[in-house]
C-alpha positions in Angstrom: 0.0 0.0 0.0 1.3 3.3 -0.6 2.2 6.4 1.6 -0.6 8.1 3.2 -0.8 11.4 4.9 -3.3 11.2 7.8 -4.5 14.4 10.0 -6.3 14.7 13.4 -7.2 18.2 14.5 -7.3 18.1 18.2 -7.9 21.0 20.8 -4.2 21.8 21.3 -3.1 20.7 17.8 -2.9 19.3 14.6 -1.2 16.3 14.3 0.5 14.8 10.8 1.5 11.6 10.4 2.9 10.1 6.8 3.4 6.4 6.1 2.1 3.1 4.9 0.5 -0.3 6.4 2.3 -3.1 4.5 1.9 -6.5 3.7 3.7 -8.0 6.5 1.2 -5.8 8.6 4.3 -3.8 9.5 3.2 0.0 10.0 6.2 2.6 8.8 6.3 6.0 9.8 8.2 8.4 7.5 6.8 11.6 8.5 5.1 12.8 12.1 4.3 16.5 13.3 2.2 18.2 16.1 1.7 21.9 15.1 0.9 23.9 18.3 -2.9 25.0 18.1 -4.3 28.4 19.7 -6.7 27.7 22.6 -10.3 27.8 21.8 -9.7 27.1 18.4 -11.2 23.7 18.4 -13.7 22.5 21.0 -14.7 19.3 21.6 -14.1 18.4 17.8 -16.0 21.2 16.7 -14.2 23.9 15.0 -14.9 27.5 16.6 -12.1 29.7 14.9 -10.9 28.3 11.6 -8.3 31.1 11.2 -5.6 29.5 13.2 -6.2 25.6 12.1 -6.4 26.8 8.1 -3.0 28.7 8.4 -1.5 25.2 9.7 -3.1 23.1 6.6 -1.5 26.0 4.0 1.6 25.2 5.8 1.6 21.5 5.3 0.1 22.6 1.5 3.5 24.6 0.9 5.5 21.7 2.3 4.0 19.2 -0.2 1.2 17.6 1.7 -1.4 17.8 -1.4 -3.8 15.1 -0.3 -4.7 13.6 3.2 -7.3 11.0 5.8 -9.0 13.0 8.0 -9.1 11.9 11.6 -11.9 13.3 14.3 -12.7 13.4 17.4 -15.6 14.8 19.1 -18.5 14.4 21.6 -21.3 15.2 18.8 -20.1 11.7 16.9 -23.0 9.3 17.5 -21.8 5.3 18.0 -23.2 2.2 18.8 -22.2 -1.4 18.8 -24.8 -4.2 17.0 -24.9 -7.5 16.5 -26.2 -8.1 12.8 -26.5 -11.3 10.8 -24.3 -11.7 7.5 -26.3 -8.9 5.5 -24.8 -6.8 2.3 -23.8 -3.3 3.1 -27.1 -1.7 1.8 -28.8 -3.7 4.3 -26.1 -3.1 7.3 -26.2 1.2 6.6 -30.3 0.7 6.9 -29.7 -1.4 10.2 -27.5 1.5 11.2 -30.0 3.9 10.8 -32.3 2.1 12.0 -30.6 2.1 15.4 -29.4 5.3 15.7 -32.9 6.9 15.1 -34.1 6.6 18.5 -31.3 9.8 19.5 -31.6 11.4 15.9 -34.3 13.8 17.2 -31.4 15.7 19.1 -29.3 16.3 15.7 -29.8 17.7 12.6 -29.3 15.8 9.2 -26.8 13.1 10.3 -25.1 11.3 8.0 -25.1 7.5 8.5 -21.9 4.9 8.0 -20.2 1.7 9.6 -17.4 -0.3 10.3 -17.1 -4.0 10.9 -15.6 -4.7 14.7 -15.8 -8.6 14.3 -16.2 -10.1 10.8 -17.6 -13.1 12.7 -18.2 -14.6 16.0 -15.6 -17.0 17.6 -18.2 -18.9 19.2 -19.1 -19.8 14.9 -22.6 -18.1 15.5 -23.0 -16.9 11.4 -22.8 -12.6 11.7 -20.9 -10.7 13.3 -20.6 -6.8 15.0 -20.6 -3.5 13.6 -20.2 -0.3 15.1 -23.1 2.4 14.0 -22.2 5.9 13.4 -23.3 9.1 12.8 -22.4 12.8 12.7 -24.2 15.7 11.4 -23.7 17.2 8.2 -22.9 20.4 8.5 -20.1 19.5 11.3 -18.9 17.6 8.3 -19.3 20.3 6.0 -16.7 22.6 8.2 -13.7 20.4 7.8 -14.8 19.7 4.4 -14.4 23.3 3.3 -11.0 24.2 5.5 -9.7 21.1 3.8 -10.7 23.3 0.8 -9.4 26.3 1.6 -6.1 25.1 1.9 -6.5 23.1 -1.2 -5.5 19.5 0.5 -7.4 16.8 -1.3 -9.6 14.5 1.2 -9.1 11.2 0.5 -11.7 9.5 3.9 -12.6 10.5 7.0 -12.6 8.2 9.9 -13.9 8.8 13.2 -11.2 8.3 16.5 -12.9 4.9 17.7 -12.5 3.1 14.3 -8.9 4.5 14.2 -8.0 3.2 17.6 -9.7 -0.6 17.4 -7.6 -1.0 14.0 -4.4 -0.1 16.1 -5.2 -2.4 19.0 -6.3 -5.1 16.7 -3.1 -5.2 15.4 -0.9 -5.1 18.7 0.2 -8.6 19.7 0.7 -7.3 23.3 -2.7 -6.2 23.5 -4.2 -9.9 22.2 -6.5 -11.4 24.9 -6.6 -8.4 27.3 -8.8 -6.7 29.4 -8.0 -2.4 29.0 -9.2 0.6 29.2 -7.2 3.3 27.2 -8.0 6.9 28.0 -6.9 9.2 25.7 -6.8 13.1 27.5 -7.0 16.3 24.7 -7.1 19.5 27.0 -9.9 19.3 29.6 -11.5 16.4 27.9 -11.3 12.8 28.2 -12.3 9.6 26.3 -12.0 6.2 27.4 -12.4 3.2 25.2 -13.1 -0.5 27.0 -11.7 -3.4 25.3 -12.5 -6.9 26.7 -10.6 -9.5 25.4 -8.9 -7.1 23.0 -12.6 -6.3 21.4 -13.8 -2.7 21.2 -16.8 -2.8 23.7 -17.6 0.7 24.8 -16.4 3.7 25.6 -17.5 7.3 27.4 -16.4 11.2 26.8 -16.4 13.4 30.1 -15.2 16.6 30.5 -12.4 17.6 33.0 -13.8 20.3 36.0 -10.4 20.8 37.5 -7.1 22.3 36.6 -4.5 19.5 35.0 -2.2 18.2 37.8 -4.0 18.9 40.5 -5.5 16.5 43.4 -8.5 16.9 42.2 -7.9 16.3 38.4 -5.9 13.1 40.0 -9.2 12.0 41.8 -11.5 13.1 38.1 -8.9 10.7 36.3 -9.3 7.7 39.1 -12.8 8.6 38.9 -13.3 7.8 35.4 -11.4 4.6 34.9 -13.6 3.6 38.1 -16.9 4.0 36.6 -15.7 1.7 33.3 -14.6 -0.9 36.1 -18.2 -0.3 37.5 -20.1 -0.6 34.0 -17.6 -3.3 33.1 -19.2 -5.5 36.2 -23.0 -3.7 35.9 -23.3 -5.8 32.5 -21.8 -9.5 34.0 -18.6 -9.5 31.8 -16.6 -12.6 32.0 -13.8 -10.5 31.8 -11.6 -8.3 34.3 -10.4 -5.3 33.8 -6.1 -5.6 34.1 -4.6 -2.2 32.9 -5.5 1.5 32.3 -3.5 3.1 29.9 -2.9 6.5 29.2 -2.4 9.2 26.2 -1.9 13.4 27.1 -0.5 13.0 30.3 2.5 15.0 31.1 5.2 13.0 33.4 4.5 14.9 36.1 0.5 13.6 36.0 1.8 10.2 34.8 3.8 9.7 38.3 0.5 10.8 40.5 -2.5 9.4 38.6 -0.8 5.8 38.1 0.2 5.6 41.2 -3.3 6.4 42.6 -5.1 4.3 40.3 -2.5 1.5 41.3 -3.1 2.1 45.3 -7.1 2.6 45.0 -8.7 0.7 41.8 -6.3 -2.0 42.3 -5.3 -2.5 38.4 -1.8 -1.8 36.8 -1.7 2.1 35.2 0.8 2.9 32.7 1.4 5.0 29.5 0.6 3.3 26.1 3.5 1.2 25.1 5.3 1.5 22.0 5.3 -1.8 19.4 7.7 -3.6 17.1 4.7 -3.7 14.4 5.8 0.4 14.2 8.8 1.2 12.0 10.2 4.7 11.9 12.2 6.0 8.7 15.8 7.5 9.9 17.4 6.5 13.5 17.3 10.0 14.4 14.1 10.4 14.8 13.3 6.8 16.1 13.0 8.0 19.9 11.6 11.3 18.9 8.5 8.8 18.4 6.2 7.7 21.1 2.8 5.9 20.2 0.8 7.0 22.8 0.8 11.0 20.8 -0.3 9.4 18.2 -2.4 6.4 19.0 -5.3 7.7 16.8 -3.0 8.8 13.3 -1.4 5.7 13.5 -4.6 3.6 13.8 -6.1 5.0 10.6 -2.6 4.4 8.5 -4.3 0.8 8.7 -6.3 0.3 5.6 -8.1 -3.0 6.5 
């Protein structure tokens, strides 16, 4: 497969990342930038001030990045996980709408798609899972024209859950394990549960207190808590054994695993780095570190 240039706009950045998925399943890396991103000019994966954000893309532009896979992020994404039958993909988009309609009265013209979670069951049950989703139009339409304004080609847009359940799907160190990864973008948060390495659910919540603080400690032990919680609520023949972490500073990284260790009784760490990754040039190898860029990386995968 050939180079791609993937982009993820998040509240304190925009991230690039160039590279390929491979035969071999081996990811390489050639390229990867943050560009620093003026406060407020994102929110919650809604853009509020394009100014800033557009001056980045016409950067990359001038730099050679003529076409790209946008990645988002936000709360106003609509997702839920269903169990279908073995159904062509007509039939599985109507299914999606289908069961997204009973929250459609709160948004305005949503645009309907899917991915495929499990291609089949292990049990041999004929189906297998997709994950619903839908996003309104006209939040669509914004990055659509920036993306135009700068004159960078879209080539897909793919939502941050997708993204991430390719990347864990292809981790060997993640195969049969019970996780939560939260991933932390200015005062918000979003956890994804995976039992048994499977994509099962995930929550957004938005942070109250100021970042390193006792408080934001407790918000962060909070949170993995209440997936622990709804983890046991629905019965699950599976234990949750690690939280790991994306946006934390060292700083936060030495307090909230070590109060997540003491108090919820699971192991805490920051999300490893794998062999499956290969960066171009030595130089930069250590520069790299998957956890900034769990959700570019994820949609390099073209599966």
């Amino acid at each position: 497969m050939g180079k791609e240039n993937v982009i993820y706009i998040s509240s304190h950045g925009v991230q690039l990342i160039s590279g390929s998925n491979d035969k071999e399943d081996m990811i390489k890396v050639d390229a990867f930038r943050e560009y620093p991103l003026a406060e407020g000019a994102m929110i919650n994966g809604v853009i509020t001030d394009d100014t800033p954000i557009l001056e980045i893309l016409k950067e990359m532009r001038s730099n050679g990045i003529t076409t790209a896979r946008l990645l988002i992020d936000s709360g106003q994404i609509l997702t839920k996980n269903v169990d279908v039958p073995i159904l062509k993909k007509k039939e599985l988009l109507q299914i999606t709408r289908d069961e997204l309609s009973d929250i459609e009265g709160s948004y305005e013209d949503l645009v309907y798609d899917y991915c495929v979670l499990r291609p089949k069951y292990e049990d041999g049950r004929k189906g297998g899972e997709i994950l619903c989703c839908a996003i309104e139009r006209k939040l669509l339409a914004s990055y659509i024209e920036l993306f135009e304004n700068a004159e960078i080609t879209l080539k897909g847009i793919d939502i941050s859950v997708n993204a991430l359940q390719k990347l864990t799907n292809e981790l060997v160190d993640m195969a049969d394990k019970t996780y939560v990864i939260s991933v932390i973008d200015g005062n918000n948060v979003s956890s994804y549960l995976f039992e048994n390495n499977h994509y099962t659910f995930s929550n957004r919540t938005r942070l109250f207190s100021d970042r390193g603080t006792y408080e934001f400690i407790m918000e962060m032990n909070s949170n993995i808590s209440q997936l622990i919680q709804f983890s046991k609520s629905k019965r699950s023949q599976y234990t949750i054994e690690t939280a790991y972490f994306c946006g934390l500073d060292d700083e936060e990284e030495q307090k909230v695993f070590k109060n997540i260790r003491e108090n919820l009784d699971i192991e805490a760490k920051e999300f490893p780095n794998s062999k499956i990754i290969y960066i171009t040039g030595k130089s930069r190898e250590k520069a790299f570190q998957l956890h900034d860029y769990v959700f570019t990386v994820g949609c390099l995968i073209r599966k």
